[in-house]
C-alpha positions, 0 to 999 in steps of 0.5 A: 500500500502506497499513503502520504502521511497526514500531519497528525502523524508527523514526527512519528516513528512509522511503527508508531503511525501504523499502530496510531492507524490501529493495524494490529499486532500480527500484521506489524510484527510481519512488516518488522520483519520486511525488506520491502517498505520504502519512505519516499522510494528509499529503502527503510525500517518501521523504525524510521521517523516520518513528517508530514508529507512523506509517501510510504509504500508497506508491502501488502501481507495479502494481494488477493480476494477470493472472489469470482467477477461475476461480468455485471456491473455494480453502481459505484457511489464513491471509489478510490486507490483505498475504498469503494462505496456501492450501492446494494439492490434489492434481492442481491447477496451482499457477498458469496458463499462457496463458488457463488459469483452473483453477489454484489462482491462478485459484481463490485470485482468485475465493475472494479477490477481489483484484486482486492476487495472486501466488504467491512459490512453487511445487508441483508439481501432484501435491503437495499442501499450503500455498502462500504468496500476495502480495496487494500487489506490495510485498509481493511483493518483500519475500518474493521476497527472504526465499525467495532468502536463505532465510529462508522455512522449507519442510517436506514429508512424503514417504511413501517404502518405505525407511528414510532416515536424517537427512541433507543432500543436496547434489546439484545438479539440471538438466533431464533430456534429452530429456524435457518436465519430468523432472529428474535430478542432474546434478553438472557442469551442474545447479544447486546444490540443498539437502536436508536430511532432518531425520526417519524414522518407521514407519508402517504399511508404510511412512516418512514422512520429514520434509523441508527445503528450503534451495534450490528447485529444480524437482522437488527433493524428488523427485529427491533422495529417488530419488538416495539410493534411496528415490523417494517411493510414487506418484511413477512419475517417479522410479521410486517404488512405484505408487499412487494418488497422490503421496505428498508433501506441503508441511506447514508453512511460516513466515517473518516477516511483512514488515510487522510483522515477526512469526515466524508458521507454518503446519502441515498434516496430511496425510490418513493 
């Protein structure tokens, strides 16, 4: 991977910037080890100073996806050398199991073509929406990191037939038995789950209610919505109103940028 250091690491030791950009312990060790970084195409150590400006170029420790192109393209919100946001539709996988080459992963390799990608999150294959990509597994480490500690901001737009007032649901989540996916609430074996329910407009004949995530759980906005007694319209899952699809949506998305450290975000306007 090929960066220019920002002034927040200046002065520092490369060792010292990378662990500031939280690429953990095992892949440090294996550069430690390396022959191969160059600091402004001159050979160099971990343990070399840095300043503000300075291109660095660490060997990436993988060089390839597992992923099959599938030769159908993926609309592409944002993309750079680092990063891709794309959007999701509705009834696509978000990535492949086994030899699968119709998910949007294998469309994103295909519209891309990089060797490299992974998706830093997921969404259900009935929502539609932005999906953030890695396209370096540095890169890849760093946003794992930001997600865990909730530092990527997620917001959904669920279409639902009541009312819901602004709210936090603190609800944890676990696998319902006996079923292959389903979710419920299951407060003494679930896994703590955040909602916050930040709005409630009138529409039509119909709300639709602007959703954050805090944590991600599987199905989370789903379950929750249906805990409190408003399951969103087409999600027959949770017993929500029939229609002809799943009226949810992920409609913006914004954290920092791990190399140059700038906020940017995305929005996405679902179809009325």
């Amino acid at each position: 991977m090929i960066f220019k250091i920002k002034s927040s690491l200046n002065n520092m030791t490369l060792d010292e910037a990378l662990q500031a950009l939280h690429i953990p312990k095992k892949e440090l060790h294996w550069l430690r080890m390396s022959k191969d970084i160059k600091i402004n195409d001159v050979p160099a150590r971990l343990n070399a100073t840095i300043s503000t400006g300075d291109i660095v170029n660490i060997p990436d420790f993988e060089t390839e996806s597992n992923y099959k192109p599938s030769g159908n393209d993926v609309e592409v919100i944002y993309r750079d050398d680092y990063l891709a946001v794309l959007h999701k539709p509705d009834g696509q996988k978000t990535h492949p199991n086994a030899d699968e080459t119709d998910t949007l992963i294998n469309d994103a390799k295909h519209t891309l073509n990089v060797d490299y990608i992974e998706p830093i999150h997921r969404l259900d294959q009935t929502t539609s929406g932005l999906l953030l990509v890695a396209l370096n597994p540095y890169i890849k480490k760093m946003l794992d990191y930001d997600l865990e500690h909730r530092l990527i901001d997620r917001e959904y737009l669920a279409r639902v037939a009541k009312d819901v007032k602004p709210q936090i649901i603190e609800a944890r989540i676990g696998k319902k038995p006996h079923t292959t996916n389903a979710q419920q609430v299951d407060h003494k074996r679930g896994k703590r789950a955040v909602t916050h329910i930040l709005s409630s407009t009138k529409v039509d004949d119909h709300y639709e209610v602007t959703v954050k995530l805090e944590t991600g759980r599987t199905h989370q906005v789903r379950v929750h919505l249906a805990h409190i007694g408003a399951p969103i319209i087409g999600d027959t899952v949770y017993e929500g109103m029939r229609s002809k699809r799943m009226e949810l949506y992920a409609t913006h998305i914004g954290f920092n940028h791990p190399i140059t450290g700038e906020w940017i975000e995305f929005d996405y306007l679902p179809d009325s």
